[in-house]
PANU-683797 format. One record per residue (C-alpha): residue number from 1; chain; x, y, z. Coordinates in steps of 0.001 Angstrom, whole numbers. Example, Ala and Ser with C-alpha at 12.3 -4.5 7.8 and 13.67 -1.06 7.14 Angstrom:
// PANU-683797
+-----+--------+---------+---------+---------+
| num | chaine |       x |       y |       z |
+-----+--------+---------+---------+---------+
|   1 |      A |   12300 |   -4500 |    7800 |
|   2 |      A |   13670 |   -1060 |    7140 |
+-----+--------+---------+---------+---------+
// end
This chain:
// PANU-683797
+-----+--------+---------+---------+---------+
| num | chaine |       x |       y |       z |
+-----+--------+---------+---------+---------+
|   1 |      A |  222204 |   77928 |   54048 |
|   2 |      A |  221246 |   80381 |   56484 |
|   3 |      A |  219250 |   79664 |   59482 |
|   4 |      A |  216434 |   81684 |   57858 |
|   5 |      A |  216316 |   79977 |   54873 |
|   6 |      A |  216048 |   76020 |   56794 |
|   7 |      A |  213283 |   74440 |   56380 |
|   8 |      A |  211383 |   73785 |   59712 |
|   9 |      A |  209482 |   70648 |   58299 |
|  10 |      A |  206395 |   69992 |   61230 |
|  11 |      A |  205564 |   66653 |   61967 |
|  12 |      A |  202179 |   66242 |   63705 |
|  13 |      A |  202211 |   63771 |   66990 |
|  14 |      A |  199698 |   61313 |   68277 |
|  15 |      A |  197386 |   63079 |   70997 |
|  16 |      A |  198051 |   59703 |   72651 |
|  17 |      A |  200952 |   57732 |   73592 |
|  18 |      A |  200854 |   53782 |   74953 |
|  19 |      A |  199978 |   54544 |   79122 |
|  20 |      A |  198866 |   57932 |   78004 |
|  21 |      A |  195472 |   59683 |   78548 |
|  22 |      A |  194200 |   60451 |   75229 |
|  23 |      A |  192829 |   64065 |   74444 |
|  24 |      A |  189908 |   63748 |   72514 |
|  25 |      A |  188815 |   67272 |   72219 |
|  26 |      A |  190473 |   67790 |   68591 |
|  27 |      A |  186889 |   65940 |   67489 |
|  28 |      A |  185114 |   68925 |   67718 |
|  29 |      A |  181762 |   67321 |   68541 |
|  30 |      A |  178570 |   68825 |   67899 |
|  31 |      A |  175796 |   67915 |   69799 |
|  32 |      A |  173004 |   65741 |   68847 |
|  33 |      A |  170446 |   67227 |   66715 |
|  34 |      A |  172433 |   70603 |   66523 |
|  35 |      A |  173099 |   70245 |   63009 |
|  36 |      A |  170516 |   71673 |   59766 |
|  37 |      A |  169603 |   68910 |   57103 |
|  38 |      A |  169686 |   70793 |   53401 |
|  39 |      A |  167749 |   69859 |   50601 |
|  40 |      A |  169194 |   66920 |   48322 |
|  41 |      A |  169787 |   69473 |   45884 |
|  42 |      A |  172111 |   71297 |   47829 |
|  43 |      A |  174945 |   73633 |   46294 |
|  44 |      A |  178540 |   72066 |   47738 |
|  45 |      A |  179397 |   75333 |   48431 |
|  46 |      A |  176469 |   75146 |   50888 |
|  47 |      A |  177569 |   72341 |   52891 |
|  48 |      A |  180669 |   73999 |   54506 |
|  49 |      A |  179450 |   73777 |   58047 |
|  50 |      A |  178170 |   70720 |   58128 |
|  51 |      A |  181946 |   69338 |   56340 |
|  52 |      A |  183092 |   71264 |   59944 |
|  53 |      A |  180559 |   69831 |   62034 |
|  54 |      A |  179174 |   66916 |   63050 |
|  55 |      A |  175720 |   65156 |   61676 |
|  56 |      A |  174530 |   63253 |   65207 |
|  57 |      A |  170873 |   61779 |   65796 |
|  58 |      A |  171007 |   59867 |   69089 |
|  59 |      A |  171473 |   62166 |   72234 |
|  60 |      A |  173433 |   61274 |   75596 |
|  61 |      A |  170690 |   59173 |   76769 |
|  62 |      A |  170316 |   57955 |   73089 |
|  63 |      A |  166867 |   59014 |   72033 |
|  64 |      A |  166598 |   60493 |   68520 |
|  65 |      A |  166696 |   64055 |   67776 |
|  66 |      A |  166733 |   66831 |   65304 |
|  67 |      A |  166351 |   67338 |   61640 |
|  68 |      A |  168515 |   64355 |   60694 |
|  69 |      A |  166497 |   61660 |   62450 |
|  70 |      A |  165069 |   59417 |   59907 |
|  71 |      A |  161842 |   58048 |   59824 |
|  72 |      A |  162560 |   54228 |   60255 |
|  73 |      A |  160258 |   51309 |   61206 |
|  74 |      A |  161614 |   49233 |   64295 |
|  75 |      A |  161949 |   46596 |   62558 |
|  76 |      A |  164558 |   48080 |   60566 |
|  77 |      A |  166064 |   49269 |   63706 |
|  78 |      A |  165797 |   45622 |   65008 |
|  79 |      A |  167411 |   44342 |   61735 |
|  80 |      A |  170386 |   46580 |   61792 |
|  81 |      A |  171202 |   45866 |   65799 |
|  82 |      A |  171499 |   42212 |   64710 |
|  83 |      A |  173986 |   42421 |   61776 |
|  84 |      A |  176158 |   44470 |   63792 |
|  85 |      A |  176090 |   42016 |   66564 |
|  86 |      A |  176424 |   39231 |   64161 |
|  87 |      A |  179736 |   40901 |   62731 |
|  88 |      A |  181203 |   41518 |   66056 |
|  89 |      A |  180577 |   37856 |   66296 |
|  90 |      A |  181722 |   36705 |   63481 |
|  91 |      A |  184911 |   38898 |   64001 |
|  92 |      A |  185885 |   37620 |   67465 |
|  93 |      A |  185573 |   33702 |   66239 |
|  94 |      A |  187844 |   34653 |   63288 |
|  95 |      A |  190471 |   36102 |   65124 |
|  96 |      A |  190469 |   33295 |   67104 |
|  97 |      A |  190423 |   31024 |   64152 |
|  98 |      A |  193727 |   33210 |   63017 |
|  99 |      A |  195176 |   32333 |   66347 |
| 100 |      A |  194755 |   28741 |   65911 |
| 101 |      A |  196512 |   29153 |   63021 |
| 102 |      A |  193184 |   27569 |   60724 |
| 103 |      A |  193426 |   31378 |   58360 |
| 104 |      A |  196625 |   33386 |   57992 |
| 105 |      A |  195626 |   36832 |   58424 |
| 106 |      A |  192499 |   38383 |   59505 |
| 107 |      A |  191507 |   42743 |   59824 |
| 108 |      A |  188242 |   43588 |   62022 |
| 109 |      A |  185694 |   46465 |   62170 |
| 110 |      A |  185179 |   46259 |   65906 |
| 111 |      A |  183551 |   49285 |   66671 |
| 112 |      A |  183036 |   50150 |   63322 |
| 113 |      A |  179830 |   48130 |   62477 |
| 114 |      A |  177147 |   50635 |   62224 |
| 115 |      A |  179136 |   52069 |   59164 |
| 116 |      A |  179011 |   49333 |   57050 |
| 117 |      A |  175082 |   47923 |   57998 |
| 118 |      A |  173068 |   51590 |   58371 |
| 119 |      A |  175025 |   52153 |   54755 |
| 120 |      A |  174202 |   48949 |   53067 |
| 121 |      A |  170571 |   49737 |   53805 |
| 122 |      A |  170878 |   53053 |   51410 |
| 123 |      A |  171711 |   50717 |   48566 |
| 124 |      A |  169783 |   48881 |   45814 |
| 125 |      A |  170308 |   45793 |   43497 |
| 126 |      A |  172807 |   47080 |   40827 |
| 127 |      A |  174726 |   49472 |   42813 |
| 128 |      A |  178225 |   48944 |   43202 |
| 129 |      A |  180579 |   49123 |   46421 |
| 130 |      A |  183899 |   49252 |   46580 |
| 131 |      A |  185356 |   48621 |   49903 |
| 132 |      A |  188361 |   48532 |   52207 |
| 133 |      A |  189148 |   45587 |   54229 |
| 134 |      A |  187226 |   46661 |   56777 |
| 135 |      A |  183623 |   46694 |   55637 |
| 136 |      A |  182368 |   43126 |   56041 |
| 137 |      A |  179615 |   43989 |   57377 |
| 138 |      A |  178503 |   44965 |   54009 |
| 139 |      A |  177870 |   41820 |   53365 |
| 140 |      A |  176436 |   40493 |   56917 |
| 141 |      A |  174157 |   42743 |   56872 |
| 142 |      A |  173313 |   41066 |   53661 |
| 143 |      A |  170858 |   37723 |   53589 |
| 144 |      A |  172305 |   36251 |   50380 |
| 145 |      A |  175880 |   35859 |   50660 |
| 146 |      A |  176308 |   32875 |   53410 |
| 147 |      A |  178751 |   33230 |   56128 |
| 148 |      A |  180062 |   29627 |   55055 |
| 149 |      A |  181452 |   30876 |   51647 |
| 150 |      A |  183281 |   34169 |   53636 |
| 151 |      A |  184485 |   31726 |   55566 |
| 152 |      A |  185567 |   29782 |   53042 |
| 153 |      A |  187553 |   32888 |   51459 |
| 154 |      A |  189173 |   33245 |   54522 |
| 155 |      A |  190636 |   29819 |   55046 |
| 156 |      A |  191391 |   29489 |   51737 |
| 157 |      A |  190139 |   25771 |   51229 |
| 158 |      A |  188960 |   23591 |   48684 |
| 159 |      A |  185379 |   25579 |   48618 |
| 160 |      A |  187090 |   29001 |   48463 |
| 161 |      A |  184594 |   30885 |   46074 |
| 162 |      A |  187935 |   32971 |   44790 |
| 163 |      A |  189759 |   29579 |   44848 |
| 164 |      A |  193144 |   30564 |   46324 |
| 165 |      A |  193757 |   34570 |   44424 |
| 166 |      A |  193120 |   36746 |   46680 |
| 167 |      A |  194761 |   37397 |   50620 |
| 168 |      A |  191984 |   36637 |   53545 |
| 169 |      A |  189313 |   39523 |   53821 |
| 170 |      A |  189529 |   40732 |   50763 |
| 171 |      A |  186471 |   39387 |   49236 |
| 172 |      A |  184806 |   39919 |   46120 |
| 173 |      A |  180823 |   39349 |   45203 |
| 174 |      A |  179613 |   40585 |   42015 |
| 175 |      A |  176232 |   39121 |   42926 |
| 176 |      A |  176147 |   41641 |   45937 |
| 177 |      A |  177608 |   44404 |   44169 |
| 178 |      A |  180828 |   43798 |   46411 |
| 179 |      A |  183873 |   44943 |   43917 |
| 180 |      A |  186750 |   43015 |   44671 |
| 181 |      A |  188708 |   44567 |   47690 |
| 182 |      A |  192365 |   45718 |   46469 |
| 183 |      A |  195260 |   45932 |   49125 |
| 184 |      A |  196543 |   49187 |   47323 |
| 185 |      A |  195508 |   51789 |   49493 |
| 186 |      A |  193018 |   54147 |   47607 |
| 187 |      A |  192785 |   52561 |   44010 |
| 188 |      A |  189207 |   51637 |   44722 |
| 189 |      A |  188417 |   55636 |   44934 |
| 190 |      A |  188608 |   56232 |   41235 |
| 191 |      A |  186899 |   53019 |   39918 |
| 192 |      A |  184502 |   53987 |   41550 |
| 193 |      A |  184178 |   57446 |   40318 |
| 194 |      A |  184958 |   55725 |   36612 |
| 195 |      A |  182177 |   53053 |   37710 |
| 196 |      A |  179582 |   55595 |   38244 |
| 197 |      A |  180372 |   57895 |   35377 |
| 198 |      A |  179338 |   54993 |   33244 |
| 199 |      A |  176453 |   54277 |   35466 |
| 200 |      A |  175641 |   58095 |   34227 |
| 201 |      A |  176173 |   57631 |   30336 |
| 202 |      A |  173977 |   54488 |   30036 |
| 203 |      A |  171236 |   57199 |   32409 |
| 204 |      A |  170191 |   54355 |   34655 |
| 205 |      A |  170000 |   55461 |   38510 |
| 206 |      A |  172466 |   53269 |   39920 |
| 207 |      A |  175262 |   54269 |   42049 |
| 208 |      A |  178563 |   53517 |   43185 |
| 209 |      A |  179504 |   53335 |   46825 |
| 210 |      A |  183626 |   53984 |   47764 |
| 211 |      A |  185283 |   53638 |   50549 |
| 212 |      A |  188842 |   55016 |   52116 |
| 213 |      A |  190931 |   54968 |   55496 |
| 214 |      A |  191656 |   58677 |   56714 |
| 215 |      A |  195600 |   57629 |   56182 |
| 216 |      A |  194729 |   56818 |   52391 |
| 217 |      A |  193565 |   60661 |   51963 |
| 218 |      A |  197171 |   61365 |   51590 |
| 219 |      A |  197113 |   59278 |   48369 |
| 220 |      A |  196980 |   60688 |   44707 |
| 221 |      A |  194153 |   58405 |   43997 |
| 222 |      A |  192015 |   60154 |   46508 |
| 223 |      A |  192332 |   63713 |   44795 |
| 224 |      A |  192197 |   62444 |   41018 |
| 225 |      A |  188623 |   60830 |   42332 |
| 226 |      A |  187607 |   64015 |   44051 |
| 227 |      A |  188731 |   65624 |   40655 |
| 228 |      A |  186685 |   63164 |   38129 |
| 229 |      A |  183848 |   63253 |   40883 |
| 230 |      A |  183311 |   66902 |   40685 |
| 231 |      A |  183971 |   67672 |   37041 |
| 232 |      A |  182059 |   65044 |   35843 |
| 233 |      A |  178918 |   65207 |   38108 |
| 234 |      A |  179537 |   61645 |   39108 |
| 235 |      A |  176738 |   59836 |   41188 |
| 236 |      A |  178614 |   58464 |   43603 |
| 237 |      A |  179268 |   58409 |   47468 |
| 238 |      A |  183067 |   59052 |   48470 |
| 239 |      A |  182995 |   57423 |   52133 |
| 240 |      A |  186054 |   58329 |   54340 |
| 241 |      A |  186653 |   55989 |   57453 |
| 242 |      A |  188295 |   58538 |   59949 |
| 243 |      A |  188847 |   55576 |   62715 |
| 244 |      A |  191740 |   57421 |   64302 |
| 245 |      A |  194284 |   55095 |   63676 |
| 246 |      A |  196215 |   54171 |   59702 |
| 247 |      A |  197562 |   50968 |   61460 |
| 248 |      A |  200151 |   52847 |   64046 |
| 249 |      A |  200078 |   56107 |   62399 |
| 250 |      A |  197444 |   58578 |   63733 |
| 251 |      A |  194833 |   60469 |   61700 |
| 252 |      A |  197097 |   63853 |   62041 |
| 253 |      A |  199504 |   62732 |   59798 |
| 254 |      A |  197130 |   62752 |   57139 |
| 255 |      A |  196217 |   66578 |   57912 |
| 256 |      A |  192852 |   65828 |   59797 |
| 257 |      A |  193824 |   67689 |   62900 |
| 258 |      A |  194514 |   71265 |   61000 |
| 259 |      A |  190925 |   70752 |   59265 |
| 260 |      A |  188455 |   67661 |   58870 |
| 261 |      A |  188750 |   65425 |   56109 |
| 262 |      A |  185229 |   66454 |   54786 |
| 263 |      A |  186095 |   69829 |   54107 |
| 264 |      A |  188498 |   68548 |   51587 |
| 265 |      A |  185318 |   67344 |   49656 |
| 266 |      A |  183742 |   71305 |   49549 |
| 267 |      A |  187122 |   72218 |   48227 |
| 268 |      A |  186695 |   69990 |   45635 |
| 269 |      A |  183016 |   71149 |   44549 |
| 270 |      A |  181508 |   67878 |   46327 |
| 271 |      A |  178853 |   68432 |   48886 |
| 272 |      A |  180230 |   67222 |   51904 |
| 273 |      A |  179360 |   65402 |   55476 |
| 274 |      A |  180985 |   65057 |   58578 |
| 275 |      A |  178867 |   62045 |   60574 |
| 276 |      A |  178852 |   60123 |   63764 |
| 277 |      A |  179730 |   56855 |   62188 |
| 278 |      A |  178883 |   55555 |   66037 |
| 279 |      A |  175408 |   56438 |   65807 |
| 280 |      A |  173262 |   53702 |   63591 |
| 281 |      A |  170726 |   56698 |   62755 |
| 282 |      A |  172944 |   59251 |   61513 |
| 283 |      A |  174750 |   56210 |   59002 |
| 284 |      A |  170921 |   56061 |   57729 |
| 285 |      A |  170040 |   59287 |   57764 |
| 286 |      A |  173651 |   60501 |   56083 |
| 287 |      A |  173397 |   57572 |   53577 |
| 288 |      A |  170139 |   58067 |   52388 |
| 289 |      A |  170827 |   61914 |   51946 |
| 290 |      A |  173757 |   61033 |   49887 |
| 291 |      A |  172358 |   58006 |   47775 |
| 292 |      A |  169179 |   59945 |   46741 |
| 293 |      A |  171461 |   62465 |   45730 |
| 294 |      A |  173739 |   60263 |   43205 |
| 295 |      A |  170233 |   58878 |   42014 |
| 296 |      A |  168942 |   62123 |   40886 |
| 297 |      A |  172404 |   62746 |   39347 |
| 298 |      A |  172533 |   65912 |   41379 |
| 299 |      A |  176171 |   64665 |   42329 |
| 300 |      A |  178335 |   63411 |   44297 |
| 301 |      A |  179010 |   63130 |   48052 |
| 302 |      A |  181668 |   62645 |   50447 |
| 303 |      A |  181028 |   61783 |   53976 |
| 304 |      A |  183796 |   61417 |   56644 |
| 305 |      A |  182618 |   58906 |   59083 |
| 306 |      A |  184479 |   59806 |   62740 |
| 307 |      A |  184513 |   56214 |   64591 |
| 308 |      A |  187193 |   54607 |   66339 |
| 309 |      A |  189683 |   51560 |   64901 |
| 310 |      A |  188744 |   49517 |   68602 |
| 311 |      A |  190884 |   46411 |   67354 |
| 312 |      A |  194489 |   46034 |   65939 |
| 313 |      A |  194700 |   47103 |   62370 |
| 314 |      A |  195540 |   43440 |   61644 |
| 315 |      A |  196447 |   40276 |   63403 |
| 316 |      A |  199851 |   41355 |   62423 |
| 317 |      A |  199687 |   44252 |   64892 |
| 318 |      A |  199951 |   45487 |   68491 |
| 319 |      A |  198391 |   48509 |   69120 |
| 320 |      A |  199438 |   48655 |   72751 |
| 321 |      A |  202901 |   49743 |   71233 |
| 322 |      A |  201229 |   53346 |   70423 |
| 323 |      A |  198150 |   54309 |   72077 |
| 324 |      A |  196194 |   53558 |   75791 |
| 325 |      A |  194996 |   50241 |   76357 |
| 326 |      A |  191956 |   51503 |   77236 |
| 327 |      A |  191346 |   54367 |   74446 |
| 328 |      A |  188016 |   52793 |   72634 |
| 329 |      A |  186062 |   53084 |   76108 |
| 330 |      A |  186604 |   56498 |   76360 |
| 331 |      A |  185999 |   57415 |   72807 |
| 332 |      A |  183923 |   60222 |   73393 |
| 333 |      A |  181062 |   58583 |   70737 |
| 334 |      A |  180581 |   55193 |   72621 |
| 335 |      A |  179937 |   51878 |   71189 |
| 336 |      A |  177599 |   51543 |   68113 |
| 337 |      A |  175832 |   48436 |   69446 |
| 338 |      A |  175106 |   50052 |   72790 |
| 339 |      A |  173757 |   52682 |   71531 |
| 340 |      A |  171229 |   51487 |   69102 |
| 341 |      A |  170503 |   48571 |   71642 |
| 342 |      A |  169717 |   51556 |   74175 |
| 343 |      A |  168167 |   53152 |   71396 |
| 344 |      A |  165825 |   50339 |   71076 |
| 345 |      A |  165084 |   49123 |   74426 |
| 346 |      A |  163305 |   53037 |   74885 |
| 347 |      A |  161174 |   52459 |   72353 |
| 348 |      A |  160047 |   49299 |   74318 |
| 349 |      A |  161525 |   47558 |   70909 |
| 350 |      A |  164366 |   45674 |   72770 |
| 351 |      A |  165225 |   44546 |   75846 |
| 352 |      A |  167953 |   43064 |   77670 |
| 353 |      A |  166835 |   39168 |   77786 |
| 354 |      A |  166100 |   39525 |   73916 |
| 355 |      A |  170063 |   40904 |   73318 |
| 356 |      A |  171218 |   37954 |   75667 |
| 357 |      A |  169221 |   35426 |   73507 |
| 358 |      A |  169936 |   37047 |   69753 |
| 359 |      A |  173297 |   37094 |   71010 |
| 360 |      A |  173759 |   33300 |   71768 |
| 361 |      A |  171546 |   32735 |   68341 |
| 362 |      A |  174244 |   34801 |   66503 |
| 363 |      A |  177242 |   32522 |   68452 |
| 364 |      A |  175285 |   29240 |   67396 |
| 365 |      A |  175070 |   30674 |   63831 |
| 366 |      A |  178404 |   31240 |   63303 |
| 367 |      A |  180180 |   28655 |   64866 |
| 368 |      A |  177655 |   26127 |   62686 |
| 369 |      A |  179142 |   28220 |   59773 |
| 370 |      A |  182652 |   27738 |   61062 |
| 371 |      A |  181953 |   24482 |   61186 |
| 372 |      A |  180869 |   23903 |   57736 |
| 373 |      A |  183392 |   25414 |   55881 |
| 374 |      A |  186147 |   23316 |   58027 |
| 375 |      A |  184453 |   20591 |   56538 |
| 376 |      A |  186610 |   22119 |   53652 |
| 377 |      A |  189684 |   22577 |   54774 |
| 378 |      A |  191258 |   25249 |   56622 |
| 379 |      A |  194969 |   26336 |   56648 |
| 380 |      A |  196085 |   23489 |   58567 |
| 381 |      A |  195166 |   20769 |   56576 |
| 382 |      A |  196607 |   22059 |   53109 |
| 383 |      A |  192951 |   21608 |   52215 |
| 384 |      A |  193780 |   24060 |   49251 |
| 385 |      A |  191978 |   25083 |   45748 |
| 386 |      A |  193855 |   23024 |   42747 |
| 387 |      A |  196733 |   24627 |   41505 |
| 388 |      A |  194915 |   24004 |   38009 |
| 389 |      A |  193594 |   27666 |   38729 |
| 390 |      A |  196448 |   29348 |   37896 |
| 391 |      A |  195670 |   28693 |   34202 |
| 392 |      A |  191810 |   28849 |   34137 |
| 393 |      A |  189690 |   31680 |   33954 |
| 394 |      A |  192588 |   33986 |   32364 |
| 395 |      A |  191669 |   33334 |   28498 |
| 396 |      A |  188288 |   32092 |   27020 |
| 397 |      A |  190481 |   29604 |   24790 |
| 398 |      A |  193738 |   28576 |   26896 |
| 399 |      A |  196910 |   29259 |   24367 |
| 400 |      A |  199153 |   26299 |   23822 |
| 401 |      A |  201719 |   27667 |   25874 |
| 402 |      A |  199669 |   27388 |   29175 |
| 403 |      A |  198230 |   24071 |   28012 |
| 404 |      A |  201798 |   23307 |   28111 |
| 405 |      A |  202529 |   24011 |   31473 |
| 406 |      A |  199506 |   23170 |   33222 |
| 407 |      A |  200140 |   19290 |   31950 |
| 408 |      A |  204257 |   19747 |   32933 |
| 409 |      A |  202719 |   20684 |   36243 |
| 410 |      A |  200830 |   17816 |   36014 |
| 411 |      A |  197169 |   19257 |   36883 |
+-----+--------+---------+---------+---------+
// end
């Protein structure tokens, strides 16, 4: 082969090595308020520059601004500031837990919060999420699913609500419309899609809600749903989590350096967004948008929500062995519980003695959560779900053969 016919195969780098001063400036931000807000019955075609952009709300001294600033009641504000604070809460205690060895494995969304609250506010009973492992705040944001039975899933224990089946974090709540989280990366893409085209045959108005890592873009599953989406008008929101970081791989590997991973959406025929997903407004604003959208049966979204991964991917990882030490506090777009507590305390809604006293609340409330679901068991103990479970809940009428075992087994 000849040296002009050799391949030259490019293979993109980290802007950021471990002791390294990352360069941020491949985030192209736009500045607050700079973006238009279309009509919900926008032509994807239409939505090109604000896939290139980015949809922001709260300014540099975080006040609201521009034509994407919603119209929200305080108390909604209020509401949202405390589940994120609550899952940063409940996050720290359960990596802690995982240290004490109490729960096996455990995945955070610190610095990731305002993406999974200011989204779960968009959605109504009968919608449908389905989530990565990194979107339990979903369900904190949530006042009926108790922090005791999530918990519970996480130890594994004798009250585990999924008795035993399914790896810590990866909860599933029907009740909540919470589809059961899948440790194949991008599989939850096209149920969704599939989820919501039935949603469209029976013509009722609920929606599905999916969600994907930036790494997981580089999965087949991701352009199939983009595909079904778009062909069949789909009402659905296609939520990609661009958090820097697919556990030590960076986002570039994935392509989102040589364009953003909402444009791949306007390629598709989806109307696309490119948000803050550090700025609790824009999440509202962005979610709405997109879930009145789906509702009207207009179509389908994607939005690609640019945070930062502040945590390990898992306790299984060190991210000191690939990027700064210090790399979330210079993320150009800040901390989402700052901000919306700054937010707040402007609007003479908040103040600092109330965020010192919600905050010890929130401690108090999960550690009396912790508490009571060590009451039933944790990893330690062997505290475990019957093994009985292997053979119930699989048929309606158990076959002989299972009967079988399940008495050789002797439970």
């Amino acid at each position: 082969m000849s040296e002009h016919q050799a391949l030259r195969l490019h293979v993109p780098e980290p802007t950021g090595r471990p002791g390294c001063e990352t360069d941020f400036s491949y985030l192209r931000l736009s500045p607050a308020g700079a973006l238009r807000r279309p009509p919900i019955d926008a032509r994807p075609a239409d939505t090109s520059d604000l896939a290139d952009g980015l949809v922001r709300v709260l300014d540099e001294n975080d006040k609201a601004v521009g034509p994407w600033a919603p119209d929200i009641e305080p108390a909604r504000l209020r509401k949202g500031l405390r589940a994120m604070m609550k899952t940063r809460v409940f996050d720290a205690r359960m990596l802690i837990a995982q240290r004490q060895k109490k729960l096996s494995f455990y995945m955070q969304s610190l610095g990731e919060e305002a993406i999974g609250t200011a989204h779960s506010f968009s959605l109504e009973a009968g919608d449908m999420c389905f989530p990565t492992y990194r979107q339990q705040s979903l369900l904190l944001a949530r006042d009926d699913v108790p922090m005791v039975e999530l918990i519970c899933q996480l130890m594994s224990n004798e009250a585990d609500p999924l008795k035993g089946r399914q790896l810590p974090v990866m909860y599933s709540y029907k009740r909540a419309g919470f589809f059961t989280v899948s440790g194949n990366l991008a599989t939850q893409f096209i149920q969704a899609v599939g989820w919501a085209m039935a949603s469209a045959i029976k013509g009722d108005t609920k929606i599905a809600s999916a969600w994907i890592g930036d790494g997981a873009t580089a999965e087949a599953d991701f352009h199939t749903a983009l595909t079904f989406a778009h062909v069949y008008r789909a009402p659905c929101i296609l939520n990609v989590v661009n958090n820097q970081w697919a556990i030590s791989t960076f986002q570039a590997i994935a392509g989102g350096e040589a364009t953003t991973f909402a444009q791949r959406g306007v390629g598709c025929g989806i109307a696309s967004l490119r948000v803050d997903g550090n700025d609790f407004l824009a999440v509202h604003a962005a979610s709405n948008w997109a879930a009145e959208r789906a509702r009207r049966n207009v179509g389908p979204t994607l939005i690609e929500w640019v945070t930062y991964r502040a945590g390990p991917h898992s306790t299984s990882d060190d991210p000191s062995k690939y990027r700064p030490a210090d790399d979330w506090q210079r993320f150009p777009l800040g901390d989402p519980i700052h901000r919306l507590k700054r937010h707040l305390i402007g609007l003479g809604e908040w103040s600092e003695a109330q965020h010192v006293q919600v905050q010890q609340e929130l401690e108090a409330e999960v550690a009396a959560a912790q508490k009571e679901a060590e009451s039933h068991g944790t990893l330690l103990d062997g505290r475990i779900p019957s093994a009985a479970g292997m053979f119930e809940d699989v048929y309606e009428t158990m076959p002989e053969h299972l009967r079988r075992q399940r008495q050789a087994l002797g439970v």
